[in-house]
C-alpha positions in Angstrom: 0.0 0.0 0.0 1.4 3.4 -1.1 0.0 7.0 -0.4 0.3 9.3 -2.8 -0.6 13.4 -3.2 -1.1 14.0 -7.0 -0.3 17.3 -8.6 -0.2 16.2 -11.9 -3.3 14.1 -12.4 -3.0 13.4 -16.1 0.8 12.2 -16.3 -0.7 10.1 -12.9 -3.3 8.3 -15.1 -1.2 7.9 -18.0 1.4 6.0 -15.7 -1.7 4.2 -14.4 -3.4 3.3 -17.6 0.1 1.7 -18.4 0.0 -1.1 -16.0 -0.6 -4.4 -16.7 -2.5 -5.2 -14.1 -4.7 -3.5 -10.9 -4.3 -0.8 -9.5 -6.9 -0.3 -6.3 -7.6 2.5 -4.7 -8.6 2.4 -1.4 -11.8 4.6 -0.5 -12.6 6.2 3.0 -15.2 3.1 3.7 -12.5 0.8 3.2 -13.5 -0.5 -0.6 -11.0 -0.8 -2.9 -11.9 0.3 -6.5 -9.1 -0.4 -9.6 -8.8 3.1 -11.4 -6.6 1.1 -14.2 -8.3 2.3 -17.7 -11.7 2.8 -15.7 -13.2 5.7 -17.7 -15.9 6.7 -15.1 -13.5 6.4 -12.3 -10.7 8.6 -13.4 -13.6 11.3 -14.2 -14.8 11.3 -11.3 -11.2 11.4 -10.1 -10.2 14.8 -11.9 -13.4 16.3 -10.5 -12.2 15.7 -7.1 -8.9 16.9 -8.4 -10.0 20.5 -9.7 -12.3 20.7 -6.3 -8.8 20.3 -4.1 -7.1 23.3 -6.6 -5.7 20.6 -8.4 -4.4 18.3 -5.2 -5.6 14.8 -4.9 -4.3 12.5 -2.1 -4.8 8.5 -2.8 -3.8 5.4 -0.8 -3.2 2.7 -3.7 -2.4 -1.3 -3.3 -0.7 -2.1 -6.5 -0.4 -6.3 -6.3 2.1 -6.2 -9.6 5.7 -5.7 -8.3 6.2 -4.3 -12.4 3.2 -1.9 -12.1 4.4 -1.1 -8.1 8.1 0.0 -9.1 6.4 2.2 -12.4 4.5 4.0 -10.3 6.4 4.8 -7.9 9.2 5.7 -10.2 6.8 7.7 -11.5 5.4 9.5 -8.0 9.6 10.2 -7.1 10.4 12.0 -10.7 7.0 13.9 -10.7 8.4 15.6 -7.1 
């Protein structure tokens, strides 16, 4: 389980939309949605996005090591 605080939403999704596999977010109740090429999901992501003046904070479990180490890769060279 990673968290994350996303400033750059799209180059986030594009990284995500690579993966092979899941990629779960974990909501406030506990559920865990996969946001991996989910359409409606990622919309209603970059609402929340441009509500937080374009901040969005996520807790991710990521069960492929591959799709794990690209993200994260990604998250440290976005800083």
């Amino acid at each position: 389980m990673v968290k994350l605080n996303i400033l750059n939403l799209e180059k986030f999704l594009n990284t995500v939309n690579a993966c092979t596999g899941k990629v779960h977010m974990i909501c406030p109740d506990g559920k865990k949605v996969n946001i991996n090429g989910e359409e409606k999901v990622q919309d209603s992501l970059r609402q929340q996005y441009c509500r937080n003046k374009h901040c969005l904070r996520l807790i991710l479990e990521i069960p492929g090591p591959k799709d794990y180490m690209s993200i994260v890769s990604y998250y440290a060279g976005d800083c």
